[in-house]
Phi, psi and omega in degrees: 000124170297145179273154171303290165308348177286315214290340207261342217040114164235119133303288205245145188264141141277154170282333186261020160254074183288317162297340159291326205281308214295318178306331171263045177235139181259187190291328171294348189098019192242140187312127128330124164306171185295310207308311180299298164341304214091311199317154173253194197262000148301316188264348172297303164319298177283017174277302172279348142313310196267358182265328180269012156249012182278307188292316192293327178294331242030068207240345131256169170251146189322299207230154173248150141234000000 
């Protein structure tokens, strides 16, 4: 299986592009693993980098409740 992002050429995840991200957030709020993603583990990394400085601006939230 081909990564998504590979396939779109996405070089760099934005952090303020919140509607790419929140599809690699399951419902508790927690990062998809690579398996569940497809991604490969250059853009997985940088997938949670940009989820976790999206969350820190309060630009997502830490947790769905």
């Amino acid at each position: 299986m081909a990564c998504l992002l590979c396939q779109k050429n996405i070089e760099d995840i934005d952090f303020k592009n919140t509607q790419l991200l929140s599809r690699f957030i399951s419902a508790m709020g927690k990062i998809r693993p690579r398996k569940k993603t497809g991604l490969c583990a250059n853009h997985q990394r940088k997938l949670a980098r940009a989820i976790k400085r999206a969350r820190f601006l309060g630009l997502m939230p830490y947790s769905k409740k």
